[in-house]
C-alpha positions in Angstrom: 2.4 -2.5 17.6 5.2 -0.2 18.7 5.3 3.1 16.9 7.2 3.2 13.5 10.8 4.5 13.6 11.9 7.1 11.3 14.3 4.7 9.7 12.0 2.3 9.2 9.1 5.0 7.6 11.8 5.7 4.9 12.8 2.1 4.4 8.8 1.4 3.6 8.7 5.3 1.6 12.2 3.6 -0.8 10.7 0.4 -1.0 7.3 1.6 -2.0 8.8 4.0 -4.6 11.3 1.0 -6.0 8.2 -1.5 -6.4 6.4 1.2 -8.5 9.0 2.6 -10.4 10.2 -0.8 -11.4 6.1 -2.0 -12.5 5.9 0.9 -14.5 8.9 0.4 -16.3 7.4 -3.2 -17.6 3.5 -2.0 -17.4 3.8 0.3 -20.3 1.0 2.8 -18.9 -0.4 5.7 -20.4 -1.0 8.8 -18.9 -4.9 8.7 -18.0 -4.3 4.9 -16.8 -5.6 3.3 -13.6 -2.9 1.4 -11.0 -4.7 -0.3 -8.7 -2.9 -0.4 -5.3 -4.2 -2.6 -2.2 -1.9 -2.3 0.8 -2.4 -3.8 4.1 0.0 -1.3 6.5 -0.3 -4.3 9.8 1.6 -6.6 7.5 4.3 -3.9 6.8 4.6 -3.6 10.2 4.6 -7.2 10.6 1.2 -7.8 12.2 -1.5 -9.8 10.6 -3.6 -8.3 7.8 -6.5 -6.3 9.7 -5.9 -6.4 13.1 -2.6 -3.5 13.3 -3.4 -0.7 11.1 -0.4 1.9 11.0 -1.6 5.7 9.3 2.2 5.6 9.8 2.9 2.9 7.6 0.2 3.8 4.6 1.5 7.3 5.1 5.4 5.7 4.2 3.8 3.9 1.1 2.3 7.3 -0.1 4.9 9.5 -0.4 6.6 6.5 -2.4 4.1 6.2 -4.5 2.3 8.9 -5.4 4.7 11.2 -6.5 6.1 8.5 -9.2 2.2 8.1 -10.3 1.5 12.1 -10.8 5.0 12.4 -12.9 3.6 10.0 -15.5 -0.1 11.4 -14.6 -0.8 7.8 -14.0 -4.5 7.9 -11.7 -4.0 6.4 -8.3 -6.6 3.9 -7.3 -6.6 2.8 -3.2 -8.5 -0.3 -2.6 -10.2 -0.2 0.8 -10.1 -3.4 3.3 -12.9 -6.3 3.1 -15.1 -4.5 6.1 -15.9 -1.7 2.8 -16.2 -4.6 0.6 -12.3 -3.6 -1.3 -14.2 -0.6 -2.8 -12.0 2.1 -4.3 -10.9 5.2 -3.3 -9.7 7.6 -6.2 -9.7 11.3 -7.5 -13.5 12.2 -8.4 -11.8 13.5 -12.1 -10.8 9.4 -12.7 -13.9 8.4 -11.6 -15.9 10.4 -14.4 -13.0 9.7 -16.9 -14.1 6.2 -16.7 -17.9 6.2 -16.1 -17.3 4.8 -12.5 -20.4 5.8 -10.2 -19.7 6.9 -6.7 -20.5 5.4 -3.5 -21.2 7.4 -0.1 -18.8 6.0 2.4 -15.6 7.7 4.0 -12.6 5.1 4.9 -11.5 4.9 8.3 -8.1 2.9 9.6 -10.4 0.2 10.9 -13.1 0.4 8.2 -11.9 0.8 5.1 -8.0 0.7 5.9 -5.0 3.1 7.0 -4.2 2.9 3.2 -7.5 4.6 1.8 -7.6 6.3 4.8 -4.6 8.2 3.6 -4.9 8.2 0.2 -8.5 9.8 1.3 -7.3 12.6 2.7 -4.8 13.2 0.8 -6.1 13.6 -2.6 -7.5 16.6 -3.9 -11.6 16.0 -4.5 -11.5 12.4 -3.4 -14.7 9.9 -4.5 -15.3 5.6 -3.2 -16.4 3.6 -6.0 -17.1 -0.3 -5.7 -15.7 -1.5 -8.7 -12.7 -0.7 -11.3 -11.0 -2.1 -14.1 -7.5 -0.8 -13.6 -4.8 -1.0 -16.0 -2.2 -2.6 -13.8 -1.9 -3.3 -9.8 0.2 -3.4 -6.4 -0.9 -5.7 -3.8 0.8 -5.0 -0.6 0.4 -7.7 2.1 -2.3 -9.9 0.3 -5.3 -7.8 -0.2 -6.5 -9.3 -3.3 -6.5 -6.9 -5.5 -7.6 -9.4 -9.1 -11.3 -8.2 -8.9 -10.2 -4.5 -9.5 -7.6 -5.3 -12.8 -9.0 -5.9 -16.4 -8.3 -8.8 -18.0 -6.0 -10.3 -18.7 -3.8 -9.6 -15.6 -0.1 -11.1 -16.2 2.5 -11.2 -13.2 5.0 -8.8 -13.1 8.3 -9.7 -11.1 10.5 -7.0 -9.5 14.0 -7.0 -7.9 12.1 -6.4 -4.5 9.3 -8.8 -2.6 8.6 -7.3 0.2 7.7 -3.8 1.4 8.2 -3.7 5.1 7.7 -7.4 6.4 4.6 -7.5 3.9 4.9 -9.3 0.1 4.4 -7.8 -2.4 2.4 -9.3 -6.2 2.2 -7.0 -8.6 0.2 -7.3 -12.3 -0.1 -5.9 -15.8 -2.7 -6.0 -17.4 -3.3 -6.7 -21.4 -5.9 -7.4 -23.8 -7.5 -10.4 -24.2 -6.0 -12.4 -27.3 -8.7 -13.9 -29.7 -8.3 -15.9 -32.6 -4.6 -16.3 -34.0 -3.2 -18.0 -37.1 -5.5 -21.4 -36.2 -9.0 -19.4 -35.4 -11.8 -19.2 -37.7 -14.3 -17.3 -38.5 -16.9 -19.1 -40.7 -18.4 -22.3 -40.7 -17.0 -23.0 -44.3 -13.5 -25.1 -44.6 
């Protein structure tokens, strides 16, 4: 792929920050919550998901994102590409908040992603994890990112679909509802 114009870096850096300004507006996190974010920069850039990984690109969606996220001290969570298994890259802080156990690995663009590569070196005492529960998620350019949400995740539409030439899903999460007006809870009529 070509190398990213400055235009186009912003247009990715506005589009990132609309998408998560607008999912936190109907999210309703708390500060100390998890957003998960998967984010495939070779679809932004309108390649194919894995095979044109732009540091550019993930570097775009950063500065978009992260900035809104440490306002509302809302933790960060970067998923990593299939070849690291989608593990998690986050602040070592969130990680012990939540009783998530660390993994040694180090993502690169082409293992692990040019998104957790950035978010990697650009958080403060970064950890991997395998496996979250975040409270709501970002999926940039279908990475999958249901196995990292809790249940039960609920679609969340924005004004914007695409980030770059990449779609965008994202998802709340709440909990799960049990019972109701019809539920019982004894064998007796």
């Amino acid at each position: 792929m070509e190398k990213m114009t400055e235009n186009f870096a912003e247009q990715i850096k506005e589009q990132a920050q609309c998408a998560i300004t607008e999912l936190l507006a109907q999210a309703d996190l708390k500060k100390g919550d998890v957003l998960v974010v998967g984010c495939s920069s070779s679809e932004i850039v309108g390649g194919r998901i894995g095979k044109d990984s732009s540091m550019e690109a993930a570097g775009a969606v950063y500065a978009g994102i992260a900035p809104v996220l440490a306002e509302k001290g809302i933790w960060l969570a970067a998923q990593c590409c299939e070849h690291l298994n989608r593990a998690i890259v986050l602040e070592e802080e969130a990680a012990r908040q939540y009783g998530w156990e660390p993994v040694w690995v180090v993502p690169r663009p082409h293992a692990g992603g040019s998104w957790a590569t950035t978010c990697w070196k650009n958080f403060k005492k970064p950890v991997a994890v395998e496996q979250i529960r975040a409270h709501a998620g970002l999926d940039i350019g279908g990475t999958l990112i249901g196995m990292h949400l809790k249940q039960v995740a609920v679609p969340v539409r924005l004004s914007i679909t695409k980030i770059g030439d990449a779609n965008i899903l994202c998802a709340r999460t709440r909990p799960k509802l049990i019972g109701g007006e019809r539920a019982r809870y004894t064998e007796e009529d």
